[in-house]
Phi, psi and omega in degrees: 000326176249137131257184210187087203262120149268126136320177186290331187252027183100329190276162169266123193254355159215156165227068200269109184286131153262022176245338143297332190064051184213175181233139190262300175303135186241037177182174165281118158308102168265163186252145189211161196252084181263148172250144198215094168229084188304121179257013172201003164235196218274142191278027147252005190265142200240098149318140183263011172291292168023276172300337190281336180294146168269163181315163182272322189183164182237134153304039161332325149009149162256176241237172162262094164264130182217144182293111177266339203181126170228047136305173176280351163285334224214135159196131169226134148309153183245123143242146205206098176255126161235157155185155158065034178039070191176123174263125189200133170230140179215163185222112195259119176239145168259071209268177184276155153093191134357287168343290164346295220289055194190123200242096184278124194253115189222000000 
């Protein structure tokens, strides 16, 4: 149902549905960098003056990718990104059937 292009550097830069025949991104899904200080709730709650900041920095980096999963059901990437003393890994897949219909991002 998807292609699905990552850069050199981990973000994903197309989402093409071919059954619409369009491209879904009108830019790359980037990973970003917030600055973050709540000020009456739990230090995961995102003020919304906050969100009004442009990023601190972006997870730009270059990236490790490596193939986690090729079957006939299934195929996924490994991406693996540091900067800002901070490791983050995510793994993008795709399936065969019904499944297909999605782009699982964990």
């Amino acid at each position: 149902y998807y292609k699905v292009l990552v850069g050199d550097n981990g973000d994903i830069t197309s989402i093409y549905d071919k059954n619409l025949k369009k491209e879904l991104l009108q830019k790359p899904a980037s990973l970003t960098f917030l600055y973050e200080k709540p000020e009456t709730k739990p230090s995961w709650h995102m003020d919304w003056k906050d969100r009004q900041n442009p990023p601190v920095d972006y997870l730009n980096g270059d990236a490790k990718i490596t193939i986690a999963e090729q079957g006939p059901a299934r195929v996924a990437l490994e991406i693996t990104r540091k900067k800002r003393n901070s490791e983050i890994t995510q793994v993008l897949s795709l399936a065969a059937g019904n499944a297909g219909k999605r782009l699982e991002i964990a």
